[in-house]
N, C-alpha and C positions, 0 to 999 in steps of 0.2 A: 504494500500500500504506500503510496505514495501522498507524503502531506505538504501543504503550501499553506504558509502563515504570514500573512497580508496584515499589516497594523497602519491605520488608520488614525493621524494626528494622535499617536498612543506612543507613548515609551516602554517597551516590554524588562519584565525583569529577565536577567539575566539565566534565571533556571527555566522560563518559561516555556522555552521548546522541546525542553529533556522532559519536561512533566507533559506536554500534549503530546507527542513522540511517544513515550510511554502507556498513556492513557488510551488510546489511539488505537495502538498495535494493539493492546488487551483484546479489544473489538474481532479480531481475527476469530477469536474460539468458536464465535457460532459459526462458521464458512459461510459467510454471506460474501459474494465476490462484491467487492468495492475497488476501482483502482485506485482514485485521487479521491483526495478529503481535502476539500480549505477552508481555512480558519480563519475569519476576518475581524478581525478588532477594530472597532469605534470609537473614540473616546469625543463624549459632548461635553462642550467646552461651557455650557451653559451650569453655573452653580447651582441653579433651583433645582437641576437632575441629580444633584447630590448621591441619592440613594442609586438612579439608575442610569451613572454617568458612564460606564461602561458595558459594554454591547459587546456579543462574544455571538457569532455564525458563522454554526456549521455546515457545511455543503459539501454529498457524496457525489463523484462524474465516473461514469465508465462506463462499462458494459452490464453492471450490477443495476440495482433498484435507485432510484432515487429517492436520497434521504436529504432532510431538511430540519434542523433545529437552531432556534434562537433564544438567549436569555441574555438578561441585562441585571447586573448588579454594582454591588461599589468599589470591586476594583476587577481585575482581569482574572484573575485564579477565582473568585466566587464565580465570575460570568462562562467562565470555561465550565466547571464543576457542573453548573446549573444547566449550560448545554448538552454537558457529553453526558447525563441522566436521561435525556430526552432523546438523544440519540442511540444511545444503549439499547432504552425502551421500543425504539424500532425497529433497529437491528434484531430485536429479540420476538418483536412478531411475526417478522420476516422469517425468521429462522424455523418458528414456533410449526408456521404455514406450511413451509414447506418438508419439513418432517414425514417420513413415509413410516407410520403405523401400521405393526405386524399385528396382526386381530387373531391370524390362526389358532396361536396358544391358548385363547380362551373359549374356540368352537369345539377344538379337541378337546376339554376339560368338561365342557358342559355336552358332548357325544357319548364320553368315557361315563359318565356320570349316572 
């Protein structure tokens, strides 16, 4: 998977890409194909957004599903956290879907029975 992290009149900290990098890749376990993932940071400059002056979206592109999550909080590691729950949560129904359920075991049991 390949990630692209876009900051937008934002100063990122210093760990912030080893921690989306890492958070990111976790995503792999359910096999949903995703190629690229980008990460776009926000930051509004307007004080009254205090609470939700940072903007953290996520965006899946490839040949997989398109996924789509956005949260905003008050700094960039809240707004990331808050995204990648939302994106997890898709990637997990996606996965959920396509699951191929073996029923047999339970025909034979209620046959044998």
């Amino acid at each position: 998977m390949k990630i692209l992290i876009h900051a937008r009149h934002a100063d990122l900290a210093e760990d912030f890409r080893a921690i989306v990098e890492e958070k990111l890749n976790s995503m792999e376990r359910f096999s949903v194909l995703i190629e690229r993932v980008e990460v776009e940071i926000l930051h509004e400059a307007n004080p009254r957004q205090g609470k939700n002056s940072h903007r953290v979206i996520l965006t899946s592109h490839g040949a997989g599903p398109f996924i789509k999550s956005e949260a905003a909080e008050f700094n960039d590691l809240a707004a990331f956290d808050s995204a990648i729950k939302a994106f997890a949560l898709q990637i997990r129904k996606i996965h959920e879907r396509t699951k191929d359920y073996n029923r047999e075991t339970v025909r034979k049991k209620k046959e044998s029975v």
